[in-house]
N, C-alpha and C positions, 0 to 999 in steps of 0.2 A: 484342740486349740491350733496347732500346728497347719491342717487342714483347711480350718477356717482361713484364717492368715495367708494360707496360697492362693485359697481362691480368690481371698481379698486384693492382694497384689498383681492379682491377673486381671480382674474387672478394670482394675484401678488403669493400668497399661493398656488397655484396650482405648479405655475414657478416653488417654490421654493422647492416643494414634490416632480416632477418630477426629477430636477436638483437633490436632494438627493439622492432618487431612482437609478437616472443611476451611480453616482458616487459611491453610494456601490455596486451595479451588478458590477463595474467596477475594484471594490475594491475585492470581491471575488472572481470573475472569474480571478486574477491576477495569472499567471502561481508561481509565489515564495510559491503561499499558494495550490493551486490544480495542480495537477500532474499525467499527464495520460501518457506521455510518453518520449523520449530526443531528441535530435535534432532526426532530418531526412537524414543532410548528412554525418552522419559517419555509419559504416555498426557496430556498437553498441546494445547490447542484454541485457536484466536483467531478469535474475530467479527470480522469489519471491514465495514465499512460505509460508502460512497462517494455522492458528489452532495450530500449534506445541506451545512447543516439545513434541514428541509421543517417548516413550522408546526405538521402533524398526523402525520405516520409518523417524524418523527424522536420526537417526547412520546411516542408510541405505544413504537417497540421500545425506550425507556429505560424506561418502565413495565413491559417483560418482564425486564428485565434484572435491572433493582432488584427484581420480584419472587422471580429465584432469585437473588438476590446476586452478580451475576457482574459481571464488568468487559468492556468491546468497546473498539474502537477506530476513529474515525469519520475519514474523510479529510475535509475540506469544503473546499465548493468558495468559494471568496474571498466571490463576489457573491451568493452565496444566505446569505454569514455576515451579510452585509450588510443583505441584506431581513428576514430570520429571524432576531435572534441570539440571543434569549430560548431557545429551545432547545440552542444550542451553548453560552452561559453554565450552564444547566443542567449540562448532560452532563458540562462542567469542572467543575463541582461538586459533583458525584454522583461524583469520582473515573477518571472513564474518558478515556481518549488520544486527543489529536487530533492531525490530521497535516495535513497541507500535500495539498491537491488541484487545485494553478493558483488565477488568478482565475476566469480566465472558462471551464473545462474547455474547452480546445480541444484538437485534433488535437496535439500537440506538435510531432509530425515535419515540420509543414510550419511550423513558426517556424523564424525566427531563433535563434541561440542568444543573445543582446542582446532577443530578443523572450522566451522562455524564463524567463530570467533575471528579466525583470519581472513576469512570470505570478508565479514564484514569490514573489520578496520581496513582491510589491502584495497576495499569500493571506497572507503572513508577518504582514504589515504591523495586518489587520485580525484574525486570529488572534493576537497579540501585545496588543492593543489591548480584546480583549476578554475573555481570559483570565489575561494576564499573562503568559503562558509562549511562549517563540520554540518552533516546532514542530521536531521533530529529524528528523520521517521523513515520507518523500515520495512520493505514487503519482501515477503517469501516468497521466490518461486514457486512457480506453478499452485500457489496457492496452499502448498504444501509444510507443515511444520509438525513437530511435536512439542504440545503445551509448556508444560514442565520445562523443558530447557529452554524454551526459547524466550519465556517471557525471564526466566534470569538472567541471562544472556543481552536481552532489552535493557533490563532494569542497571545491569553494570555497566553497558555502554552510553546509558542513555536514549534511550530510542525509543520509542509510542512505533507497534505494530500496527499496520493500517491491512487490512484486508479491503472486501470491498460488501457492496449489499445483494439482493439477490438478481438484480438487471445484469446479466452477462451474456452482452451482445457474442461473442466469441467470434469477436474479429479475425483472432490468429486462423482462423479457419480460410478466411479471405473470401465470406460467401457476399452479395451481391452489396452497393452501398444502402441500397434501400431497407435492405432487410435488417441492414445494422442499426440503423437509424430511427427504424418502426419500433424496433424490442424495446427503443429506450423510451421514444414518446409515447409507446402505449404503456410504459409500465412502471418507469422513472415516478418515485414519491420526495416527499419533500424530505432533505438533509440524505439522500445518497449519495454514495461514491461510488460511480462508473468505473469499472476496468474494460480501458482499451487498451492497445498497442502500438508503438510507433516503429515497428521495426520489422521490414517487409510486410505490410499490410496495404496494401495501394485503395483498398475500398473505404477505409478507414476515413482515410482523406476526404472524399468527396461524400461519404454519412457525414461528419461535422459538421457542412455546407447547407445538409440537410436537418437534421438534429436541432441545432443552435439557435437558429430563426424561429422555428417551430418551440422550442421548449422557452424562449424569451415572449413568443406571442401569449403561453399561457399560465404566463407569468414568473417565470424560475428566472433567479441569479445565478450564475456560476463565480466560483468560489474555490480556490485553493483548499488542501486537506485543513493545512493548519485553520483559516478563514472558517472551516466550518465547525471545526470543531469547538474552534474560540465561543464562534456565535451560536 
């Protein structure tokens, strides 16, 4: 009887690990807290734009922007808002979305989540301070997170993880403008999110020029993260 009984409360605990298990994988994988892209059936586009603000390629791709009237949305990173902010006041200004990029872009995965935590609020902090507005959405460095913490970490601060979809021109490489601007018009689908960079990328600048005309002739909106995701 005894026997039985142990086995029984072992099955029983197992049940109950699994069933925990998939209901948080089900609970992070929730599209409200990770974000790779927007719907499918609107012909919908989003600029994004990481590392800024840089004193001359962030003025630069807001002067492409503002010339087709379009809106982007810029992640920035705390300490360059810090050095630079005459740019990201701008950008605020000019209407376009700013998000949360750490302070100091680190590695994430190799914090603390207590170290994490202060990346974010100390980016919040000076984003809040120079715009007015607390940031709702959050991109990890290099692309780089671990699940588990970071969408709690989301979920307590408030913050929608945006990643991006599979078009990654890899601007930071700084290889020709054409070739940045082909990746996306050959391959850009409807409701992606582009990762580009505003911060020491000079080819960036002059792909927009080319990019933008081209993805407007075959029909895409561009659209801010929040913009796409709404719609």
């Amino acid at each position: 009887m005894f026997k039985y009984k142990k086995i029984t409360l072992i099955i029983t605990a197992v049940l109950v690990f699994f069933s925990n298990s998939f209901m948080y994988a089900e609970s992070i994988n929730d599209e409200e807290v990770f974000i790779k892209n927007g719907s499918r059936d609107k012909k919908l586009i989003a600029l994004t734009f990481d590392d800024g603000p840089h004193p001359k390629e962030t003025n630069q791709v807001l002067d492409v922007l503002n010339k087709y009237n379009i809106k982007g949305t810029f992640f920035v990173a705390g300490k360059h808002a810090n050095w630079y902010s005459d740019p990201l006041i701008r950008a605020n200004k000019e209407g376009h979305e700013i998000g949360n990029h750490t302070f100091n872009h680190p590695d994430i995965t190799n914090l603390t989540n207590e170290q994490l935590e202060e990346e974010i609020l100390k980016c919040e902090e000076i984003l809040i301070k120079l715009t007015g507005k607390k940031p709702t959405l959050f991109r990890p460095p290099y692309g780089s997170y671990k699940q588990e913490e970071l969408a709690s970490i989301a979920k307590k601060l408030n913050y929608k993880i945006v990643l991006w979809t599979t078009v990654d021109a890899r601007d930071w490489q700084n290889p020709a403008a054409e070739v940045i601007a082909n990746k996306i018009i050959n391959n850009a689908k409807n409701g992606d999110i582009i990762l580009l960079h505003d911060y020491a990328t000079n080819n960036t600048v002059a792909a927009l020029d080319i990019l933008i005309p081209k993805m407007i002739e075959k029909g895409f909106e561009f659209v801010t993260v929040s913009e796409i995701i709404d719609k």
